[in-house]
N, C-alpha and C positions, 0 to 999 in steps of 0.2 A: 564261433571262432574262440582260440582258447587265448590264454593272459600271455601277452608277451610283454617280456620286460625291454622297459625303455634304456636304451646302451648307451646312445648320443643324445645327453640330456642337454640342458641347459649348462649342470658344471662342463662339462665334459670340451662345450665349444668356450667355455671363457677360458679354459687351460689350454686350448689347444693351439700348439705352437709350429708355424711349417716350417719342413725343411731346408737344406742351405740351398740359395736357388741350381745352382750347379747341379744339385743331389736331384735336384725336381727336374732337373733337362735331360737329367740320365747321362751326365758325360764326364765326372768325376767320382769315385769311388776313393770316400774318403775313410774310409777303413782302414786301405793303404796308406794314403797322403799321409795320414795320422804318423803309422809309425817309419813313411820313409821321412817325413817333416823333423820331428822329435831329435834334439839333437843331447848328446846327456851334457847331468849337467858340470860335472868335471871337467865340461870345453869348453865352456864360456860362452863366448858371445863366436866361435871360433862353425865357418857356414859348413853345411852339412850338402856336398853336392851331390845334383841327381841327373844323369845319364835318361833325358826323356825322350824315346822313342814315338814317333806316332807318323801312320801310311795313311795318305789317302788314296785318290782313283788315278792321280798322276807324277806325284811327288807322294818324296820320303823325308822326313822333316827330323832330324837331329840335333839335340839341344842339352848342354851344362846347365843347371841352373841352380839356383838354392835358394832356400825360402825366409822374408820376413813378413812381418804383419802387415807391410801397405804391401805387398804382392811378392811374386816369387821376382826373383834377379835373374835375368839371361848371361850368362859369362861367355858365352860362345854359342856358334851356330853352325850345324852346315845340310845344307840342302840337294836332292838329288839332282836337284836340276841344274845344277853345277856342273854337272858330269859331266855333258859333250864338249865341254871346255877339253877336259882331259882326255878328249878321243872316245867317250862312252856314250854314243848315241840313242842307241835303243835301250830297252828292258829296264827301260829306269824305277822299278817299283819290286823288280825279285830280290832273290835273297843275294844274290851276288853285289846287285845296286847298294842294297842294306849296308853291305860290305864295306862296299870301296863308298860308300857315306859316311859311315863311321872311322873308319883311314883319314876322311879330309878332317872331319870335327877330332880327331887325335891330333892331330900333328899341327894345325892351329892353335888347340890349349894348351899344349907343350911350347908353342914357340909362345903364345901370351905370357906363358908365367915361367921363362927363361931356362927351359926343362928341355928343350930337345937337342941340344947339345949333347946333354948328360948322359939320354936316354935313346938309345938309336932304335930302341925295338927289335924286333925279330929281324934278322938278313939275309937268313939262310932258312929257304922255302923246302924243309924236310914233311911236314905234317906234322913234327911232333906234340905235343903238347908245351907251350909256353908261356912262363913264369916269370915275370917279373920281380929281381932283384935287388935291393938297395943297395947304393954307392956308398964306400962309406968315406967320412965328412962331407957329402952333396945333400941338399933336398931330397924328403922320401917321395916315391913314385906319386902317380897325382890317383886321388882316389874319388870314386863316385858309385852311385848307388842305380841301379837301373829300373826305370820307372817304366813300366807298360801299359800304363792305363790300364785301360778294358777289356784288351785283347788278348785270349786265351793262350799262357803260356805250355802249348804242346809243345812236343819235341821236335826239336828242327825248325820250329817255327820263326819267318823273318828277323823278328826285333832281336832274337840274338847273333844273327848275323854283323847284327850292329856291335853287339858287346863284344863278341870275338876279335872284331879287328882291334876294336878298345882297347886292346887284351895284348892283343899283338903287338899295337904299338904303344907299349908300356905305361898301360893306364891301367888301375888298377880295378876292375867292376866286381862288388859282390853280386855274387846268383848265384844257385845249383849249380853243381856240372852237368847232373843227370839231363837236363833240359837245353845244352848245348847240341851242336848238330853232329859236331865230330863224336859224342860219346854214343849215338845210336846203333843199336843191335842189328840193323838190318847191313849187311853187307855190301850191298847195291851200293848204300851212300857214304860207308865209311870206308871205301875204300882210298888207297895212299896216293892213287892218281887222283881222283876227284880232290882230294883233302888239299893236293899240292896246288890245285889250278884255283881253287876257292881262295887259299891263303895270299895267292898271286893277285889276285881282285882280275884275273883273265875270264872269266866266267860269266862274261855280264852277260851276253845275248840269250836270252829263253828261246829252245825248244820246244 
């Protein structure tokens, strides 16, 4: 047998440092956290919030939040299981669900921080694409970042189901567009009927 060289020597375990346990359960990806955390620093102490999306097998879990050093801050919540409250009984985990989840956590943070007054949202169920404008002397639109954890942002994919309505009702989420559902090339899904019945949050029941 020939000379192998020793890798995991003795230094090697006195340096060696694990990682954050989170990193070790495989359920945050702090790559991201890093720079959706980071707040610059021309804004003080002023909180950086984030639109955190995450599905499981029966609910769709929707959350504001922004980050200090003892943990992140909840500012709002809303949950799909909310929904047959509001006559939405089934398919509470599609992308329509996604939807009209993010509609209830919109319209809760607007009335928390005395914005939905101001701010009526979209009223008129065209498809088109909509943008959020400033009032002027009111409060600027409420602004958040959208976090997806782990989950592969493809096109059309749920979680921006959630930012769209965000979107809608006058919150302000950075993300690509390309990775919105309404910008997809395929026809089938960007058509102006489907876009109208999505935007309606009428689309809950899966076929």
């Amino acid at each position: 047998m020939g000379f192998v060289k020793v890798v995991k020597n003795k230094a090697y375990f006195k340096r060696f440092q694990v990682k954050f346990r989170r990193r070790r359960e495989g359920v945050t990806d702090y790559y991201a956290r890093k720079r959706l955390v980071i707040q610059e620093k021309n804004k003080y102490n002023t909180p950086k919030y984030r639109l955190i999306v995450r599905f499981t097998n029966k609910d769709i879990i929707c959350q504001v939040a922004y980050a200090r050093i003892e943990g992140d801050v909840i500012v709002c919540a809303a949950y799909a299981h909310e929904l047959p409250r509001y006559g939405i009984k089934v398919g509470l985990t599609n992308y329509a669900a996604a939807y009209c989840t993010g509609l209830l956590l919109a319209r809760r943070i607007l009335k928390k921080f005395s914005l939905d007054t101001i701010y009526e949202g979209c009223t008129e169920i065209d498809g088109d694409e909509y943008n959020v404008e400033e009032v002027d002397g009111q409060p600027r639109p409420f602004r958040c970042f959208l976090d997806v954890g782990l989950v592969r942002t493809s096109t059309g994919a749920r979680v921006f189901g959630a930012m769209k309505e965000l979107s809608t009702a006058v919150l302000t989420s950075r993300i690509a567009r390309s990775a919105s559902q309404d910008t997809m090339p395929s026809p089938r899904i960007s058509t102006p009927r489907f876009t109208e019945a999505t935007s309606s949050g009428s689309t809950w029941q899966s076929t």
